[in-house]
C-alpha positions as CSV (number, residue, x, y, z in Angstrom):
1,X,34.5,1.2,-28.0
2,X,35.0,2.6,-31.7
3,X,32.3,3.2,-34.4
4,X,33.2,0.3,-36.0
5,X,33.3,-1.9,-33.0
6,X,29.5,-0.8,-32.0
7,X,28.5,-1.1,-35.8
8,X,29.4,-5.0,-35.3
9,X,28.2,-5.7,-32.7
10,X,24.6,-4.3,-33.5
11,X,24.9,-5.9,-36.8
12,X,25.6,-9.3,-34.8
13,X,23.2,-9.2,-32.7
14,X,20.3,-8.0,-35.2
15,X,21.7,-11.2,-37.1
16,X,21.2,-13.3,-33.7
17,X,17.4,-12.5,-33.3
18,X,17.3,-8.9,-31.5
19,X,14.7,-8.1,-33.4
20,X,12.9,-11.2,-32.7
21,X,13.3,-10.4,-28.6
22,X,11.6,-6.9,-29.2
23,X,8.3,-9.0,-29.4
24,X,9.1,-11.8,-27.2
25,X,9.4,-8.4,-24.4
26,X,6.4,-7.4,-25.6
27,X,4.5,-10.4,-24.8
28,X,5.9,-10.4,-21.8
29,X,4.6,-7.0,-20.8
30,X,1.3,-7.5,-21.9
31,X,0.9,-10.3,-19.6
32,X,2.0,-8.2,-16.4
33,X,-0.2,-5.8,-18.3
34,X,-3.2,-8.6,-18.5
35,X,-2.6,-9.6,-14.5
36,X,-3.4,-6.2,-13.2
37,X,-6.2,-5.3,-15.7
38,X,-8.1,-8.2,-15.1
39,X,-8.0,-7.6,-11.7
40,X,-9.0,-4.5,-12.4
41,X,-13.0,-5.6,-12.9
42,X,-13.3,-9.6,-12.2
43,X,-14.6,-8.5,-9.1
44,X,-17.5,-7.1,-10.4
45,X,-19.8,-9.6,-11.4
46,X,-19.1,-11.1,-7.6
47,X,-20.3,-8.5,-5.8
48,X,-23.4,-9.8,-5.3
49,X,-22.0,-13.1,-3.3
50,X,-19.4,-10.6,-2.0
51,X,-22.6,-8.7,-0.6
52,X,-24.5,-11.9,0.8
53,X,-21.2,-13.3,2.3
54,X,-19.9,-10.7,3.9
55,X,-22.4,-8.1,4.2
56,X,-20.7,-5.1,3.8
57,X,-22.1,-1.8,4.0
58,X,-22.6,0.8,1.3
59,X,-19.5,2.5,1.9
60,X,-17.0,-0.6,2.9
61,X,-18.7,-1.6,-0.8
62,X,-17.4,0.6,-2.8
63,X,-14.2,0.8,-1.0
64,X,-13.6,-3.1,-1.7
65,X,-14.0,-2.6,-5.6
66,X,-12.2,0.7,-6.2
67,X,-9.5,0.9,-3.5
68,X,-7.2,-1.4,-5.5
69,X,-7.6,1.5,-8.7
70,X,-7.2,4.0,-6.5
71,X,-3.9,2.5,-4.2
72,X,-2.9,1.3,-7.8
73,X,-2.5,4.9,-9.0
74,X,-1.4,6.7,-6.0
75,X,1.5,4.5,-5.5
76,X,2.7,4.2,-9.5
77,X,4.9,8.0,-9.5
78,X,6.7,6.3,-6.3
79,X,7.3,2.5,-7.8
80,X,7.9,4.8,-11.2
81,X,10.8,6.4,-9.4
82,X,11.8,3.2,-7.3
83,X,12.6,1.5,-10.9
84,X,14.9,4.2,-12.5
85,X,17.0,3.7,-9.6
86,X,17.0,0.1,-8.6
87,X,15.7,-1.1,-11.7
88,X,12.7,-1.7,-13.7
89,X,12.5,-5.0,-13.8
90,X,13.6,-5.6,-10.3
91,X,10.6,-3.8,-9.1
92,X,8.2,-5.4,-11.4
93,X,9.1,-8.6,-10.2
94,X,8.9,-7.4,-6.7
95,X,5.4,-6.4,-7.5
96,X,4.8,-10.1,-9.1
97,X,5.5,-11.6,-5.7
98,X,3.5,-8.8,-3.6
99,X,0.5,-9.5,-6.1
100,X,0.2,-13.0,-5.6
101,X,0.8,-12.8,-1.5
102,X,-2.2,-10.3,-2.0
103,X,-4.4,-12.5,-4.3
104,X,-4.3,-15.4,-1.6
105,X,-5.2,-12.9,1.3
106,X,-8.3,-11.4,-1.1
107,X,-9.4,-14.7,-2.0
108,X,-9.7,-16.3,2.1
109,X,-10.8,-12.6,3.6
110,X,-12.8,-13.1,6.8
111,X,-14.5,-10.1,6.7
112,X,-15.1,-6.8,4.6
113,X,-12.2,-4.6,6.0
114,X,-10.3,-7.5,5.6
115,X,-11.0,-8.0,1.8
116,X,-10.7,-4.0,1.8
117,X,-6.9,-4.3,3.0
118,X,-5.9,-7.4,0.7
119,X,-7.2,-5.5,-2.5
120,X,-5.3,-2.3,-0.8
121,X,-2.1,-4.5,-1.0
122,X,-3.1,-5.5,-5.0
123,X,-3.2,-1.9,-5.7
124,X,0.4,-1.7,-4.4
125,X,1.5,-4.8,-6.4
126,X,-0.2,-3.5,-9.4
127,X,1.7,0.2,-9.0
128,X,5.4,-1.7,-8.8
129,X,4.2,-3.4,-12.1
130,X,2.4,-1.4,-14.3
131,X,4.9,1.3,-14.8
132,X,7.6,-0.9,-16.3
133,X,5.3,-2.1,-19.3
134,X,5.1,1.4,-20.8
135,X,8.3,2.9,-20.1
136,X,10.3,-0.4,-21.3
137,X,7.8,-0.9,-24.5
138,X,9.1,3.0,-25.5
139,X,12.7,1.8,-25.0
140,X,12.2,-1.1,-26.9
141,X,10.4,0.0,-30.0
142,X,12.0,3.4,-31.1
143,X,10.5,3.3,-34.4
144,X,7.0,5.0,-34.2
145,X,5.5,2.5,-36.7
146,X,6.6,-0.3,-34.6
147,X,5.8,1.3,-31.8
148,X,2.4,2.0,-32.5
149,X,1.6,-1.9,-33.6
150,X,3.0,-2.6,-30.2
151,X,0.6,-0.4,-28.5
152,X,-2.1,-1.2,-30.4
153,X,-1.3,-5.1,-29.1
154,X,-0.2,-4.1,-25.7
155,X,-4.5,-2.0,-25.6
156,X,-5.9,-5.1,-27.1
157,X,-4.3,-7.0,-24.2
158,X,-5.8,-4.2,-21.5
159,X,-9.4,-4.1,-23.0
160,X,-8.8,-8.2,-23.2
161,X,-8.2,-8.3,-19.4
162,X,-10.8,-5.2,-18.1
163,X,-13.6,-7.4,-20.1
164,X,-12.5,-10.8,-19.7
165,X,-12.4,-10.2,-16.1
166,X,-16.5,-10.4,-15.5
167,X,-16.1,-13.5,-17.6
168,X,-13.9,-15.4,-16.0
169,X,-15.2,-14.0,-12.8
170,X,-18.5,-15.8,-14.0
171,X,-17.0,-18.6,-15.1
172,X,-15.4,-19.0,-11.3
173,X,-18.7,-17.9,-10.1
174,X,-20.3,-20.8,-11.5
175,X,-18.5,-23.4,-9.8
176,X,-17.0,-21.9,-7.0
177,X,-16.8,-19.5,-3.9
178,X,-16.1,-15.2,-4.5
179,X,-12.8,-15.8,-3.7
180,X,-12.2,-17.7,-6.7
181,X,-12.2,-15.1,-8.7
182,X,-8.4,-13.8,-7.0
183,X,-7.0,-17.1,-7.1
184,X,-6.7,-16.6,-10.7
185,X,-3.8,-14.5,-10.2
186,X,-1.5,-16.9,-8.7
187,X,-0.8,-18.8,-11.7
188,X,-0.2,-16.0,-13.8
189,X,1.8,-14.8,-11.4
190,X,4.2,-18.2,-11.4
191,X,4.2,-18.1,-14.9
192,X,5.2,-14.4,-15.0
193,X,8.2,-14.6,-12.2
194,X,10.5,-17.0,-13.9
195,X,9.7,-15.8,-17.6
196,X,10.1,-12.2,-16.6
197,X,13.3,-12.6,-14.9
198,X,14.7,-14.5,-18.0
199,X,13.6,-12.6,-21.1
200,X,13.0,-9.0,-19.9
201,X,15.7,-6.6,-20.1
202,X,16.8,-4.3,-16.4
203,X,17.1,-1.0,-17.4
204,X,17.5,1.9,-14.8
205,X,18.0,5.8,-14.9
206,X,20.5,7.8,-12.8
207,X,20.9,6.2,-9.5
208,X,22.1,9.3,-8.0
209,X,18.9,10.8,-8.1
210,X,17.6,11.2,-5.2
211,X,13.9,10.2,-4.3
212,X,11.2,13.0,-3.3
213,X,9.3,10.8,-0.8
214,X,7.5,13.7,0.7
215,X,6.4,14.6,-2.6
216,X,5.0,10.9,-3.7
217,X,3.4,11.0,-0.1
218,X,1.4,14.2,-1.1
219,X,0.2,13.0,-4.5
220,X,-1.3,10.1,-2.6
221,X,-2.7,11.5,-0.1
222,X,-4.0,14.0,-2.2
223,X,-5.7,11.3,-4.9
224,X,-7.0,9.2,-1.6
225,X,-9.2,12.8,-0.7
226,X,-10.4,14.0,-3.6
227,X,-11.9,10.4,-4.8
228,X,-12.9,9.9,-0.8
229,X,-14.9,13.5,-1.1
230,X,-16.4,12.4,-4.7
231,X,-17.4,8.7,-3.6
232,X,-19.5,10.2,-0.4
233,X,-21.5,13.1,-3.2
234,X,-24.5,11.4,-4.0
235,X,-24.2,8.5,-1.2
236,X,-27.0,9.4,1.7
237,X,-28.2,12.0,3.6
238,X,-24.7,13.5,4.6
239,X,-23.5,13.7,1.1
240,X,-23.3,17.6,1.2
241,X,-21.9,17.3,4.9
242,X,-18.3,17.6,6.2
243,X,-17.4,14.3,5.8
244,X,-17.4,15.3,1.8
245,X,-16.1,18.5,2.1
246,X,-13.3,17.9,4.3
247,X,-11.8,14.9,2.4
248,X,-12.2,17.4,-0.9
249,X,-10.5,20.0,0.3
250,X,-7.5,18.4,2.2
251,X,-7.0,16.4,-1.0
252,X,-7.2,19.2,-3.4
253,X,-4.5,20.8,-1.0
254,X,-2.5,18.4,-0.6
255,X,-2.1,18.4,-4.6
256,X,-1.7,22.0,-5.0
257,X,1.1,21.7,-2.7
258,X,2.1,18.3,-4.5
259,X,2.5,20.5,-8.0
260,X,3.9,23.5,-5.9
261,X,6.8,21.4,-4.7
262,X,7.4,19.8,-8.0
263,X,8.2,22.9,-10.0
264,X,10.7,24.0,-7.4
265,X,12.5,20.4,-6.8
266,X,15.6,19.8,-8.2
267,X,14.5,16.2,-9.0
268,X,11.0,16.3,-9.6
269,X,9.0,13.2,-9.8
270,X,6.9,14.7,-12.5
271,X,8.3,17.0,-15.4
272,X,5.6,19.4,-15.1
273,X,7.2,20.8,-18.1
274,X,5.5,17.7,-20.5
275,X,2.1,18.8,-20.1
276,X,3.4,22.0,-21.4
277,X,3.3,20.2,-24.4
278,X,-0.4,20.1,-26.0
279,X,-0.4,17.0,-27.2
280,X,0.6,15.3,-24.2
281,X,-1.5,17.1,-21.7
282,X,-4.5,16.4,-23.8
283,X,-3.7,12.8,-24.1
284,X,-4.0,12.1,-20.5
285,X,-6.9,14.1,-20.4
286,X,-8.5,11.7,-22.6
287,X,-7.5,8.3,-21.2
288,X,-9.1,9.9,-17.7
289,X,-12.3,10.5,-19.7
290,X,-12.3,7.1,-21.5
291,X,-11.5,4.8,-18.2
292,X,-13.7,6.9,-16.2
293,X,-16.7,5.7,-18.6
294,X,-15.8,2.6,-19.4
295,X,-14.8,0.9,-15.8
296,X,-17.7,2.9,-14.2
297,X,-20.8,1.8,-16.8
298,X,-18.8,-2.1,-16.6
299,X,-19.9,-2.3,-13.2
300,X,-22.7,-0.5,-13.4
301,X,-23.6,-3.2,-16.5
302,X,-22.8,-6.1,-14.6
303,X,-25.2,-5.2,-11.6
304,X,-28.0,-4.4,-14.1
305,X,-27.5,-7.8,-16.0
306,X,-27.6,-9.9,-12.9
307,X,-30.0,-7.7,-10.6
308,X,-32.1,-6.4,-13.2
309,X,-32.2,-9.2,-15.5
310,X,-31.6,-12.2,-13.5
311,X,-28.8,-13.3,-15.8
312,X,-25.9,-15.7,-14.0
313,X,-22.4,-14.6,-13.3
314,X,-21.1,-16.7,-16.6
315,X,-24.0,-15.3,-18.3
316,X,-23.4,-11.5,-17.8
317,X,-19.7,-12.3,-18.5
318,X,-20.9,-14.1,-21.9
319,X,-23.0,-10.5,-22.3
320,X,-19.8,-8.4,-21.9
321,X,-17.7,-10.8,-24.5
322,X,-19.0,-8.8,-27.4
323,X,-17.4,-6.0,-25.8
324,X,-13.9,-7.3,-25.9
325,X,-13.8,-8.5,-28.7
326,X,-14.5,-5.2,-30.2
327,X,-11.8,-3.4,-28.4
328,X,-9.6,-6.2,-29.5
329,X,-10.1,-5.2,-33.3
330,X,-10.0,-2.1,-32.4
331,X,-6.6,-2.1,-30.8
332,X,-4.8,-4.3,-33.6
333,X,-5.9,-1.9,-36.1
334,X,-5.1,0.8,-33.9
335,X,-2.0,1.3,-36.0
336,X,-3.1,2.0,-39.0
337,X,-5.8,4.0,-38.3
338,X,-3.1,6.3,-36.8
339,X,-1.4,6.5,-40.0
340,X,-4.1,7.6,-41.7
341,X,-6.3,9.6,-40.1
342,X,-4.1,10.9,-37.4
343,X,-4.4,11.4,-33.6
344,X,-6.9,14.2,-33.9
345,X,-9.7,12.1,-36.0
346,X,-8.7,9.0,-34.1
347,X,-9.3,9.9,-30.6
348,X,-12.2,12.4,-31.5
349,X,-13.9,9.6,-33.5
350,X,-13.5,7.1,-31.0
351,X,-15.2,9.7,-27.7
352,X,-18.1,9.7,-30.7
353,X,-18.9,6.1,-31.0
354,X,-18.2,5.8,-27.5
355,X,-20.9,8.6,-26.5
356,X,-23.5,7.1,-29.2
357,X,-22.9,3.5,-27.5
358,X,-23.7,4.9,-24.4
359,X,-26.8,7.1,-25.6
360,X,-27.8,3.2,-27.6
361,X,-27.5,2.0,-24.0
362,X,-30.1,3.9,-22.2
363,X,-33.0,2.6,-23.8
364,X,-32.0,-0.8,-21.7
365,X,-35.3,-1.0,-19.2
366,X,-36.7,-3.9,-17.1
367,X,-36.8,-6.7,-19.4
368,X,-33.9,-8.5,-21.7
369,X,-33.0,-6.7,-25.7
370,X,-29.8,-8.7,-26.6
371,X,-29.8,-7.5,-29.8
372,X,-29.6,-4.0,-28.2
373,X,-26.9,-4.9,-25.1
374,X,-25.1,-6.4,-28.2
375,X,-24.8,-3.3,-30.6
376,X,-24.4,-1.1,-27.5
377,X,-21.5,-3.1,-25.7
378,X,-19.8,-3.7,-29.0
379,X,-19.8,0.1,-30.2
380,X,-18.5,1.0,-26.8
381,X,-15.9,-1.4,-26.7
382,X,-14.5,-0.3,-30.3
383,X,-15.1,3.6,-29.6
384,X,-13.2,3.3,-26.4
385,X,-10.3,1.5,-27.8
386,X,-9.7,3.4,-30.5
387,X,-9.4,6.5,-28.1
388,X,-7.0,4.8,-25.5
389,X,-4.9,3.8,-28.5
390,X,-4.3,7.4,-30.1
391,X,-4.3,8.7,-26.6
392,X,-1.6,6.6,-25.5
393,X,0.6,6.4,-28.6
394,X,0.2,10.1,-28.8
395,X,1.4,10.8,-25.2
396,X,4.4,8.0,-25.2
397,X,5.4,9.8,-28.8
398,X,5.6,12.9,-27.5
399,X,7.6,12.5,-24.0
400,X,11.3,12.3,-25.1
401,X,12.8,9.0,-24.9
402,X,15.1,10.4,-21.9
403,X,11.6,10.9,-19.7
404,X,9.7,7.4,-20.8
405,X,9.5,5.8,-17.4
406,X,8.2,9.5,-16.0
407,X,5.4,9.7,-19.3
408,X,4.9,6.3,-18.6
409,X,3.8,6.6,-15.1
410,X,1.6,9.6,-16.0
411,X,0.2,7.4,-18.3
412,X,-0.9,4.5,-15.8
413,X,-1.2,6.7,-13.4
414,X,-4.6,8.4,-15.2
415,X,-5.0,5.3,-16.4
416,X,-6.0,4.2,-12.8
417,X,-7.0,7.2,-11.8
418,X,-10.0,7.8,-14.1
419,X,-11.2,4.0,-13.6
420,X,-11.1,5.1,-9.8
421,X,-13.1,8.0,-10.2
422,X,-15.1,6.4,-13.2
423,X,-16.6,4.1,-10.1
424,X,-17.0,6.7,-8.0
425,X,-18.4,9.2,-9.6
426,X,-20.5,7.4,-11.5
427,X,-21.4,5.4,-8.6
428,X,-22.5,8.1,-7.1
429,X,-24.5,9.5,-9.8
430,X,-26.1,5.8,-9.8
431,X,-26.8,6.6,-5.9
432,X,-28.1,9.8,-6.3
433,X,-30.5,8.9,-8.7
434,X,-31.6,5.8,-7.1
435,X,-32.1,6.3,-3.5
436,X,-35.3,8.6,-4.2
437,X,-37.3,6.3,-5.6
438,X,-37.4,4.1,-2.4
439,X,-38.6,6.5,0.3
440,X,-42.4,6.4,-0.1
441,X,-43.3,2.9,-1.4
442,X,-46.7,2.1,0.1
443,X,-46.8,-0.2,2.9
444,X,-42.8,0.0,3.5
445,X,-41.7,0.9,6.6
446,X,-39.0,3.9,6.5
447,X,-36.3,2.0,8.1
448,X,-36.9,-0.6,5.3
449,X,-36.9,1.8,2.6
450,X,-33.6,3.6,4.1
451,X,-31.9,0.2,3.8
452,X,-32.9,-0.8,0.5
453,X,-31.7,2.7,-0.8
454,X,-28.4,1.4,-0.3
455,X,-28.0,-1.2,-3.2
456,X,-30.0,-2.9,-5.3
457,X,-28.8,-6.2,-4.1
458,X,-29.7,-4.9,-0.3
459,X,-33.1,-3.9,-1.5
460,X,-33.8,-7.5,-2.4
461,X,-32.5,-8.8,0.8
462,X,-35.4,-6.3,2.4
463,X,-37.9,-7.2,0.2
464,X,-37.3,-10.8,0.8
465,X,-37.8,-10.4,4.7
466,X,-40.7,-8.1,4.1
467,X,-42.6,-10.6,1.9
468,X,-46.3,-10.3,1.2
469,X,-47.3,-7.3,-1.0
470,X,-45.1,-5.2,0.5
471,X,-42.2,-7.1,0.1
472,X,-42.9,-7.2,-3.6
473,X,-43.7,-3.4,-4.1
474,X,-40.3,-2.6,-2.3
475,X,-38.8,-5.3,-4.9
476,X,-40.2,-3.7,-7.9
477,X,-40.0,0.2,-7.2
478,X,-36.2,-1.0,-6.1
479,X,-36.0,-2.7,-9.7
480,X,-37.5,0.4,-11.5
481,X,-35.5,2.8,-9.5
482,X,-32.1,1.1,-10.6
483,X,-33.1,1.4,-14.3
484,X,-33.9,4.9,-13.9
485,X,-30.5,5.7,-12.1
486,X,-28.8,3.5,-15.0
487,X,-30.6,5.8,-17.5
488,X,-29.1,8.7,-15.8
489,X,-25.6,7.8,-15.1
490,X,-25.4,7.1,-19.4
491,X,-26.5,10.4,-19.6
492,X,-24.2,12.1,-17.5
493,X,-21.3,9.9,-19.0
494,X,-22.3,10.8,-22.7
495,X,-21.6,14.5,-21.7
496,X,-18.1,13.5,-20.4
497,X,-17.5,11.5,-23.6
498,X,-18.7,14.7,-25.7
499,X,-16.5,17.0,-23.4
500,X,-13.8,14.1,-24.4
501,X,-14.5,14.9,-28.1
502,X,-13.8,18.5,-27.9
503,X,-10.2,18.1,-25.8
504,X,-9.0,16.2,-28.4
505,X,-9.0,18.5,-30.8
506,X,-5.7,19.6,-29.6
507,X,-3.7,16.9,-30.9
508,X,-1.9,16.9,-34.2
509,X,-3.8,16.0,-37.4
510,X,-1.2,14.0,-38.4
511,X,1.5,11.3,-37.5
512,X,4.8,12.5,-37.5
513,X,7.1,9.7,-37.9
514,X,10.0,11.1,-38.7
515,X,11.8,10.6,-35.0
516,X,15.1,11.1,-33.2
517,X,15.7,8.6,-31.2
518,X,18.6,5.8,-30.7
519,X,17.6,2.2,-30.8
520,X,17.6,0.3,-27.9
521,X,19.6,-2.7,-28.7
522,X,18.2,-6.1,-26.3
523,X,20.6,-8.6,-26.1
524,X,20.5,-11.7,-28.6
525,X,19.9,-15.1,-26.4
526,X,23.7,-15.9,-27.2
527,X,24.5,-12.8,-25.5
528,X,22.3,-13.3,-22.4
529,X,23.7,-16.4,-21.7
530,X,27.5,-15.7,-22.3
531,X,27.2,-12.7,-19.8
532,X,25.7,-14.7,-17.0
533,X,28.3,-17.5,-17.4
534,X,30.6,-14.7,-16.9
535,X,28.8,-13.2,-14.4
């Protein structure tokens, strides 16, 4: 086709509403985007009722609120690669269907392993979807203005859905069963099929690239140990034991030889060669360190609201509003922020308010402060956005447009990664910190006080069988020891925040906007539906 040919035909269909279909993409994305973030945390005000129901133990508990996280981003390099070749939007519909199959089994589990393998299954739906909604949003928006409103909408939506989640999970709560709060996800997920397959545009990369399986099977099997390893530091009495150590070091192996194999393949899964590039290596460091604090202390909050407090589900979802609404303003005004202050300021500002949030937070104790959960939840939820957004925007921006599906799935794939840790880790901080302060409470038996040192919730259930003065000793040390544990895990997440700070003073002081890149044209309604009547 000539010069003058292609000059038409973008001027025809710019005239025909292309522009317009940038944003109607965009709001497609940022509901995929919304599905998997909410499901992301609307478990966590039901894990109470999940505990009662179907009595879990400490370990199958944490396994059934972070192993859809961790599946999510073990599996998102693979379904990253699976879309450059069979398509992008192929897969994410794929993962639509998958998703919603999952949602139904989650929502009627039987029994604990059972709920463990259906939110297993949501972490692979979420990995065939969330790639797509980065690496098509950099296609779409070439212009690094536009494309930094877009991301600024498209963190507004995440925060929306990781907060909203304990709301609506309350809100289910209220009036329903626990598995309510997966049921959710079928409707979205009706909504999304047909809409997605109508508006979005397929995009794929060179088909005749072959996939390095072997090398997507180390990098999950590689995540799976190292979180395994860091969940069990901090749990009980075999924390320092081989059943820590071993998972550790086969998963830090596994990724050694993951990164080995990746600088010698001919068709790497991941350019190593990008985090060669400050800016971009220190971006994913700081959307780690932001979603390890923020899904970590969420869960953390919504036990300490309900357990501590004695709030309801809606309630403690009403308490964690503030928190998204923040993180919404934060996100639409995201964009220019980055214009004038630049990444640098932006992201390092936002670890600060995020780290005083968290130091606001610790002087939470055994009785309600609203005013101080309020001031707390809404300077995290602001501090935290604002990093996410310079991090992300920084990161896409600085991958070239050729590699956007593979900066895209580094991207979700920390993204997940550090809320997967975040609840580990800091979960077992929480443990560590906790536990102690139930071994010598007077007139406890030891068996008693070794079973309430699992959870909070589980110390109730103990106390409640033990009655008498005894019953309510174990209750209140139980209470007290929770607060204390709460108290430390801030502290030890303020240090990461700080640590946060200091990486991300590698990132440019300015926005460059000046950019290289070809527009990617969409196809004007007029178009879409003359090529399928060809078709």
């Amino acid at each position: 086709m000539s010069g003058t040919t292609t000059a038409a035909v973008r001027q025809r269909r710019r005239a025909a509403g292309a522009g317009t279909n940038r944003w109607v993409v965009l709001v497609v994305l940022c509901v995929s985007l919304l599905l998997v973030a909410l499901d992301a945390t609307v478990l966590h005000v039901a894990v109470p009722a999940v505990t009662e129901d179907l009595k879990p133990g400490a370990i199958e508990l944490l396994w059934i609120v972070d192993v859809y996280p961790l599946v999510c981003a073990s599996l998102l390099i693979l379904f990253g690669t699976l879309g450059d070749r069979i398509g992008r939007r192929r897969v994410l519909l794929l993962g639509y269907g998958l998703f919603g199959v999952a949602s139904a089994m989650a929502a009627f589990a039987p029994t604990a392993p059972a709920l463990i393998l259906a939110r297993a299954l949501l972490g692979v739906g979420g990995a065939m979807i969330m790639p797509a909604t980065l690496s098509i949003l950099r296609q779409v928006f070439p212009d690094r203005r536009e494309r930094a409103l877009a991301i600024g909408i498209w963190s507004a939506v995440a925060a929306v859905g990781a907060a909203v989640g304990p709301l609506l999970g309350g809100f289910l709560l209220e009036h329903f069963w626990w598995g309510a709060v997966f049921l959710v996800n079928i409707p979205l997920m009706l909504v999304s099929l047909p809409v997605g397959r109508i508006l979005l545009p397929e995009s794929r990369g060179d088909r005749s690239v072959p996939w390095d399986v072997v090398g997507a099977l180390l990098a999950a099997g590689g995540l799976f140990g190292v979180v395994l390893g860091v969940k069990q530091l901090g749990g009980t009495a075999a924390s320092a034991g081989p059943f820590t150590a071993l998972p550790l070091l086969t998963g830090t192996a596994l990724l050694i030889l993951f990164v080995r194999r990746q600088r010698r393949h001919p068709h790497p899964l991941v350019d190593l060669r990008m985090f060669g590039r400050p800016a971009f290596s220190t971006s994913v460091g700081c959307i780690v360190l932001a979603m390890l604090a923020l899904v970590g202390l969420e869960l953390i909050a919504a036990q300490y609201l309900q357990l501590v407090l004695g709030l309801s589900p809606l309630q403690t979802g009403l308490r964690l509003l503030p928190l998204t609404i923040a993180a919404m303003a934060a996100g639409l005004a995201g964009a220019r922020m980055l214009r004038r202050f630049g990444p640098r300021r932006m992201v390092c500002v936002g670890f600060f308010l995020t780290a005083a949030a968290v130091l606001t937070l610790t002087a939470m104790g055994g009785t309600d402060n609203a005013p101080l959960l309020l001031s707390g939840f809404v300077l995290l939820g602001f501090g935290l956005e604002t990093t996410l957004f310079g991090a992300y925007e920084s990161m896409l921006s600085e991958a070239p447009a050729a590699q956007a599906g593979g900066a895209a799935a580094i991207g979700e794939t920390s993204y997940q990664l550090g809320a997967g840790i975040g609840i580990a880790l800091l979960g077992s901080v929480m443990n560590a910190a906790y536990t102690p302060g139930l071994r010598a409470v007077p007139g406890v038996p030891r068996q008693a006080s070794d079973a309430a040192g699992h959870s909070l919730g589980e110390a109730y259930d103990v106390a409640g069988r033990l009655g008498g003065p005894a019953g309510a000793a174990l209750r209140r040390a139980a209470r007290d020891s929770f607060v204390h544990g709460l108290h430390v895990t801030l502290l030890v997440s303020a240090v990461l925040l700080l640590l946060g700070a200091v990486m991300a003073l590698r990132l440019p002081r300015v926005m460059q906007c000046a950019e290289p890149v070809a527009a990617v044209e969409l196809p004007a309604p007029r178009d879409v539906a003359e090529a399928r009547v060809t078709a």
